[in-house]
C-alpha positions as CSV (number, residue, x, y, z in Angstrom):
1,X,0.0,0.0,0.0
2,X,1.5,3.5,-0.9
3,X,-0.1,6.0,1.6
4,X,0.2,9.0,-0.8
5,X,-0.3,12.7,0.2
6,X,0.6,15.3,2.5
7,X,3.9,17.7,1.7
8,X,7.2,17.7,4.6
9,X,7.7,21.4,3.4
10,X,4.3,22.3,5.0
11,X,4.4,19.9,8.3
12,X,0.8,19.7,10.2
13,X,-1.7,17.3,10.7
14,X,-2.3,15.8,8.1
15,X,2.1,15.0,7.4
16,X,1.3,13.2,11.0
17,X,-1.3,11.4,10.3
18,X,0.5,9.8,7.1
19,X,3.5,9.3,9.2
20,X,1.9,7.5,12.0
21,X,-0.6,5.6,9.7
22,X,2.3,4.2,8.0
23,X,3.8,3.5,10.8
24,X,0.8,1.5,12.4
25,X,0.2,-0.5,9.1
26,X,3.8,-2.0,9.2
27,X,3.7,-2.5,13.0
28,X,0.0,-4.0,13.5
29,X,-0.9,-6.2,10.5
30,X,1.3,-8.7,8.2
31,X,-1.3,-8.6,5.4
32,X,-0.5,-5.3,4.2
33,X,2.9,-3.3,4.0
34,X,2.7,0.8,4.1
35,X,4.8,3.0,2.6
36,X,4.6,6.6,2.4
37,X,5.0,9.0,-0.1
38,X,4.1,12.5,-0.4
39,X,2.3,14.8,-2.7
40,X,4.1,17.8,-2.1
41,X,0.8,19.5,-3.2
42,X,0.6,22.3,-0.4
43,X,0.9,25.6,-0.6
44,X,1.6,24.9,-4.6
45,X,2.8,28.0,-7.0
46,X,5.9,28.3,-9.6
47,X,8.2,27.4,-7.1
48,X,6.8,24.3,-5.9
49,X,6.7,22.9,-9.5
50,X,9.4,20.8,-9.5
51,X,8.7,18.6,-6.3
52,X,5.6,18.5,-7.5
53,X,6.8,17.5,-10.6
54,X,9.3,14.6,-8.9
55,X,6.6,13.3,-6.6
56,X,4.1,12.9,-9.7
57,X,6.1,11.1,-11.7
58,X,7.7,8.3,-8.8
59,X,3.7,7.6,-9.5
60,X,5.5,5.8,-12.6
61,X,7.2,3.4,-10.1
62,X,4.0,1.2,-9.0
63,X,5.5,-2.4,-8.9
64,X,4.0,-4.9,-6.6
65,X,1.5,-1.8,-5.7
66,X,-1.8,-3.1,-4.6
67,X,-2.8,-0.2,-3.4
68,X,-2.9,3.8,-3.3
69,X,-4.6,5.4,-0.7
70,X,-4.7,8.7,-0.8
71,X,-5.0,11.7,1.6
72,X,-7.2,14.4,-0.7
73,X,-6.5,18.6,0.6
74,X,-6.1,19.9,-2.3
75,X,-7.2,20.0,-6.2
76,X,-4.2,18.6,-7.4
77,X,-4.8,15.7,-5.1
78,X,-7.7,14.4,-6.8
79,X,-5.9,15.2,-10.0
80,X,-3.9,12.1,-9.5
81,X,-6.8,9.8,-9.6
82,X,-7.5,9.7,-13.2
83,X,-3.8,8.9,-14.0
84,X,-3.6,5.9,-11.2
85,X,-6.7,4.3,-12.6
86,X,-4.9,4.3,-16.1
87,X,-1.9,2.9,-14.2
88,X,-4.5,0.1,-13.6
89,X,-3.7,0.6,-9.6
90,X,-7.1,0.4,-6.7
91,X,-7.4,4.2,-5.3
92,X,-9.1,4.7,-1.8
93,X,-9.4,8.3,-0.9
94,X,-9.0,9.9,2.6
95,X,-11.2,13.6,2.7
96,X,-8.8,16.2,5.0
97,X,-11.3,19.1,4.2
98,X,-14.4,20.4,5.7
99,X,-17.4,22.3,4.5
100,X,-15.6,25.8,4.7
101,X,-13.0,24.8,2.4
102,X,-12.5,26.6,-0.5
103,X,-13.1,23.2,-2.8
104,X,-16.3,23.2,-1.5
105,X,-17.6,26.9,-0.7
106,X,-17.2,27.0,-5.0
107,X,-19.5,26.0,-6.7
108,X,-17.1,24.9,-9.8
109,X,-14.3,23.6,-7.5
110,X,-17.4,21.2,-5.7
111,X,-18.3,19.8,-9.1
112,X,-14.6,19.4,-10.1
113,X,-13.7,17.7,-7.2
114,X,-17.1,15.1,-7.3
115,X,-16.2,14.6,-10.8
116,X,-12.5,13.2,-10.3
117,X,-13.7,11.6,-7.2
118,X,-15.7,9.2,-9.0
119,X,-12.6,7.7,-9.8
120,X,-11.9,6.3,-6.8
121,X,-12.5,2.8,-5.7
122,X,-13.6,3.7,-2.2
123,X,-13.8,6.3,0.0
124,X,-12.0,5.7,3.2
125,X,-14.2,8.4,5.9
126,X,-12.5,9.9,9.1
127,X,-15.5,9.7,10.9
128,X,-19.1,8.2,9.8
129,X,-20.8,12.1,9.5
130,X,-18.2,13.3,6.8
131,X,-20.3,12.4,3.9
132,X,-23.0,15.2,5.4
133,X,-20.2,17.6,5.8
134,X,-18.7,17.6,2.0
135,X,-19.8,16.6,-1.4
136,X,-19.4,13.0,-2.3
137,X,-20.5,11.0,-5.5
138,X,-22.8,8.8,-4.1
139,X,-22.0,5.7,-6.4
140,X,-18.4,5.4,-5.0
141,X,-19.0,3.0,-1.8
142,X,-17.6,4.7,1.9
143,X,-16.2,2.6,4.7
144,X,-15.3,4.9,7.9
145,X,-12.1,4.6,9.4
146,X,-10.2,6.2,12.3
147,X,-7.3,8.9,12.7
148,X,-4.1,7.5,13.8
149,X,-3.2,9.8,17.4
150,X,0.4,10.2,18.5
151,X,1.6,7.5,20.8
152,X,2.0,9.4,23.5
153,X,-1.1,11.1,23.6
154,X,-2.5,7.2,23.8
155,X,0.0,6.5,26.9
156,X,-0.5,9.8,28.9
157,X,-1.3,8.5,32.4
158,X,-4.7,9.8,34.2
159,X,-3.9,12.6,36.0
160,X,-5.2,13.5,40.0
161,X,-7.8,16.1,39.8
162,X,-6.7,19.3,40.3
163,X,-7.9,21.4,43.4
164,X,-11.2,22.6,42.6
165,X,-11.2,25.6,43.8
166,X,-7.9,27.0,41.7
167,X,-8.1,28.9,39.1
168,X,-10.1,27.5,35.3
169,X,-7.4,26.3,32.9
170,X,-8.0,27.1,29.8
171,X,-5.7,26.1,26.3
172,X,-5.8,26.8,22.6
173,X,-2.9,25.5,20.5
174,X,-2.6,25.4,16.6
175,X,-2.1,27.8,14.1
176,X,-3.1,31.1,15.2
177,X,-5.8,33.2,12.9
178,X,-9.3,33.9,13.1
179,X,-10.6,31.6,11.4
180,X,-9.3,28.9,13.7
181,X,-10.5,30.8,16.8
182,X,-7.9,32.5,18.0
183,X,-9.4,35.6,18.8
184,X,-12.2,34.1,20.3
185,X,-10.0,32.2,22.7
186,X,-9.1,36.4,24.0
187,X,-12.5,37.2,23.6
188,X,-13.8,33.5,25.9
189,X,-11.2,34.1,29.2
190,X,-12.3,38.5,29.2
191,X,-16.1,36.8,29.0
192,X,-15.6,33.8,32.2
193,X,-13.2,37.2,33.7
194,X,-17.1,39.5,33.5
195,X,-19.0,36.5,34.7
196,X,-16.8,36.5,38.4
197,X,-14.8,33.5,37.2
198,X,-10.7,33.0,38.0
199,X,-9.2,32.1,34.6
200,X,-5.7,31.4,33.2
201,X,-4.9,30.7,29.6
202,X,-2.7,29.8,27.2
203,X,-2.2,30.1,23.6
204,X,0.2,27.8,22.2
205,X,1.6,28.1,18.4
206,X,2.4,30.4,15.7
207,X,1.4,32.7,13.3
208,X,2.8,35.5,10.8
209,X,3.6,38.5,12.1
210,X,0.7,41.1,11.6
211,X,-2.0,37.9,13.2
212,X,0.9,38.1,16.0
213,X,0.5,41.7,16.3
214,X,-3.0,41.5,16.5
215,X,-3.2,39.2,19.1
216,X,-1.0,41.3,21.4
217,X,-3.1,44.1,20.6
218,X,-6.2,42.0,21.3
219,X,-5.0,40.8,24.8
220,X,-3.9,43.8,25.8
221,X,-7.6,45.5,25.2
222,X,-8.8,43.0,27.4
223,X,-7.0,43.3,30.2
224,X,-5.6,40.3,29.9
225,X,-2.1,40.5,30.1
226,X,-1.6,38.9,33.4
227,X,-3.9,35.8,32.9
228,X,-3.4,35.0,28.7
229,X,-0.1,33.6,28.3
230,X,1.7,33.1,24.1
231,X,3.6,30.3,24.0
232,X,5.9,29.0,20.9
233,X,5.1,26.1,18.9
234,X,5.8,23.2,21.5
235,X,7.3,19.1,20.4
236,X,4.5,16.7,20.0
237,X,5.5,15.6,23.9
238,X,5.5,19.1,25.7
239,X,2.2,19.7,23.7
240,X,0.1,16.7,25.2
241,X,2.0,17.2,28.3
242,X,0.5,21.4,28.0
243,X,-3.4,19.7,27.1
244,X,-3.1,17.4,30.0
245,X,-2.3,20.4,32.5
246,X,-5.6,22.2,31.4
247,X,-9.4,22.0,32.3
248,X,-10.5,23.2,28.9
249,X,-9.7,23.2,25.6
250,X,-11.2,26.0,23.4
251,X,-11.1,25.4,19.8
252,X,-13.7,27.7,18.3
253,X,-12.1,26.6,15.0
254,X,-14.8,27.5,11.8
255,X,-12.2,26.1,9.7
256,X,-11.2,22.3,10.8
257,X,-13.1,19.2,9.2
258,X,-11.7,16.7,12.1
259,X,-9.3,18.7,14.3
260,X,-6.9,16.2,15.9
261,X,-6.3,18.3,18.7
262,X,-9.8,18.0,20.3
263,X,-9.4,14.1,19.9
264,X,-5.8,14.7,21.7
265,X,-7.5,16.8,24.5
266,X,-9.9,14.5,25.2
267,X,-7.5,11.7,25.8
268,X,-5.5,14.0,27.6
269,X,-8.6,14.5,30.3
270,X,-8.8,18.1,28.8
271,X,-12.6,19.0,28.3
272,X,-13.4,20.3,24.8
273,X,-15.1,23.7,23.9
274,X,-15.6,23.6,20.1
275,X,-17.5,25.5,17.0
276,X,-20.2,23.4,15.3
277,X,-18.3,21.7,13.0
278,X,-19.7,18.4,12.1
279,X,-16.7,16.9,12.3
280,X,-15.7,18.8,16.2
281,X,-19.5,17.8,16.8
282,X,-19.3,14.2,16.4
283,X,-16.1,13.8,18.5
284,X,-18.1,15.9,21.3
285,X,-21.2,13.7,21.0
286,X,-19.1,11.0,21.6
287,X,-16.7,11.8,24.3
288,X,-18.2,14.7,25.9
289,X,-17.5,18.2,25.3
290,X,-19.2,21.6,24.6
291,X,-20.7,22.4,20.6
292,X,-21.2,26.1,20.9
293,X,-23.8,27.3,18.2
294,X,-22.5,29.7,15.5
295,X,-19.2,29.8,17.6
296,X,-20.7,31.9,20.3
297,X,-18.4,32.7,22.2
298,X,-21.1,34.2,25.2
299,X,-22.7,30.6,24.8
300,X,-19.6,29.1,25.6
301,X,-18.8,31.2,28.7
302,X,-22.4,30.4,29.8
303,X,-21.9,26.7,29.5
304,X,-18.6,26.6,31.3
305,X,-19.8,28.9,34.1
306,X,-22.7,26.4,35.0
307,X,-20.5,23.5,35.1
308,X,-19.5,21.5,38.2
309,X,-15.9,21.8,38.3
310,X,-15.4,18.8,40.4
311,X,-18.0,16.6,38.1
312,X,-16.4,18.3,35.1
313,X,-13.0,16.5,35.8
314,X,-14.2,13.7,36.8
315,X,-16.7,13.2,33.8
316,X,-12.9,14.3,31.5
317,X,-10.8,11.4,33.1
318,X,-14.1,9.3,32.0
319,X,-13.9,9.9,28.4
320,X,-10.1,9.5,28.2
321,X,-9.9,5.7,28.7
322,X,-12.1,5.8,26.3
323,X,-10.5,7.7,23.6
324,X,-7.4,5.9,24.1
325,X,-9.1,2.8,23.9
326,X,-10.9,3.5,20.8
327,X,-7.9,4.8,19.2
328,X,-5.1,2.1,19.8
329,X,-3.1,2.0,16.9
330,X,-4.2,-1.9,16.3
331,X,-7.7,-1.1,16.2
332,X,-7.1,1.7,14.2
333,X,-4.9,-0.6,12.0
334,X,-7.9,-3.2,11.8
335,X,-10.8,-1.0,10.4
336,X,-8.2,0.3,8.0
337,X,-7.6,-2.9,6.4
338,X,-11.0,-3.9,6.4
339,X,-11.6,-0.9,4.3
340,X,-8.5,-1.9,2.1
341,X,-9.7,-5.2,1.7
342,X,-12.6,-4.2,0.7
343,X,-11.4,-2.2,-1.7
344,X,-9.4,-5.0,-3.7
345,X,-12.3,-7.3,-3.8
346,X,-15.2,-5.2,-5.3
347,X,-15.9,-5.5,-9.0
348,X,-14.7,-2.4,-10.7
């Protein structure tokens, strides 16, 4: 199996999740070998041309292939489809977009992008409520599969519950912008500050310089320069180690289809507050959690001022074992394969 996507000059989520799902494959099943190769399709313009270029045509190199399954972000993803079929190779494709994305806000990009998907074999969900969140042809079966988690997030130990009566934790940690609820994060601890609550934050990652300045400016407005703490990107282990110190994660994200960080939070005890993303809304309906309507950021204060901070914890350390039990690597590994399997039997 070639696991094809993702680009190493643009590391994120989904570069992870490739790495680790290769990873898994070779580790936890002996009827399938993984391999990874990238796509280099990210952030694409003249200068990425030739990696594009040199990742396209390794596409040549097939042998002993059973299978591609690739991780679709961008146009020139799906792009690749027509090309493997005529290389005569089985295709199962992996959505990493939501509803906001610009493939499917466009009208022309939506019926582009249903049109090359049709050449896949099968379509290999993230979660079982992705096919209501973006455009799919219906004809091209759907098996849902699970997103790979680092290791350690899987091995953090349960933590003792804080003291109840200290101050509310609260975290945010990706790549800083609007769009992924950044500002709201600012705009959340100044509302649970107004409603009498004792708050400390932290917002862990990075972003270019005039969102950076922003921000400041935005903390400072608010009064909130002793309590709302910027932190630089952190290593996969200091990050899980930062979720597992907090009560609450806020990820009023309008951008994420499946944001891995609410799945690590969870594991991590962390309670998550999230946008109403279908996507952010299944791993809340399952887990436990807080789906604040249009992102309201006054809803979400409300919500989190009611709560039982003792029952909170308690009802956080509850849905840990059981993200990390649902997302072991072999199990992980298994419904994967099923879905691959499947996939090399149907008639074409």
């Amino acid at each position: 199996m070639i696991v094809l996507g993702g680009s190493p000059h643009h590391p994120g989520g989904l570069e992870g999740f490739c790495e680790r799902a290769t990873t898994a494959i070779n580790r936890h099943t002996t009827g399938w070998t993984a391999e990874w190769r990238p796509s280099d399709t990210a952030s694409a313009g003249i200068r990425r041309l030739p990696a594009i270029y040199r990742a396209w045509r390794r596409l040549d190199r097939l042998e002993g292939v059973a299978l591609v399954w690739l991780q679709w972000s961008t146009l020139l993803d799906l792009m690749l489809l027509p090309r493997l079929r005529a290389l005569g190779v089985r295709v199962m494709v992996t959505p990493h977009l939501g509803a906001n994305s610009r493939l499917q806000r466009v009208p022309v990009l939506r019926a582009l992008c249903l049109r090359l998907l049709r050449h896949a074999d099968r379509l290999a969900l993230l979660f079982p409520e992705q096919d209501a969140e973006i455009t799919l042809p219906a004809a091209v079966p759907r098996t849902p599969v699970r997103t790979f988690l680092p290791e350690i997030a899987l091995a953090s130990p349960d933590r003792p519950n804080p003291n109840p009566g200290t101050a509310l934790h609260l975290i945010h940690a990706g790549r800083l912008s609007h769009g992924k609820g950044t500002f709201r994060m600012v705009a959340l601890c100044a509302a649970l500050r107004a409603r009498g609550l004792t708050v400390e934050g932290r917002i862990v990652g990075r972003a270019d310089p005039a969102t950076m300045a922003a921000l400041v400016r935005a903390i400072d407005e608010a009064g909130l320069g002793e309590t709302l703490t910027l932190v630089d990107w952190l290593d996969e282990a200091a990050l899980i180690a930062a979720l597992a110190d907090a009560d609450i994660l806020v990820h009023l994200s309008e951008l994420d289809s499946y944001p891995l960080i609410v799945l690590e939070a969870l594991a991590a005890g962390t309670v998550p507050v999230v946008a109403d993303m279908i996507g952010a809304g299944a791993m809340v309906a399952r887990y436990g959690g807080f789906v604040s309507d249009g992102s309201s950021v006054a809803a979400a204060a409300d919500w989190l001022a009611a709560q039982d901070r003792v029952r909170l914890r308690h009802d956080a350390a509850v849905a840990a074992m059981r993200v990390r039990q649902d997302h072991r690597w072999p199990a992980c590994v298994d419904r994967l394969v099923e879905a691959a399997n499947l996939t090399m039997s149907a008639r074409r």
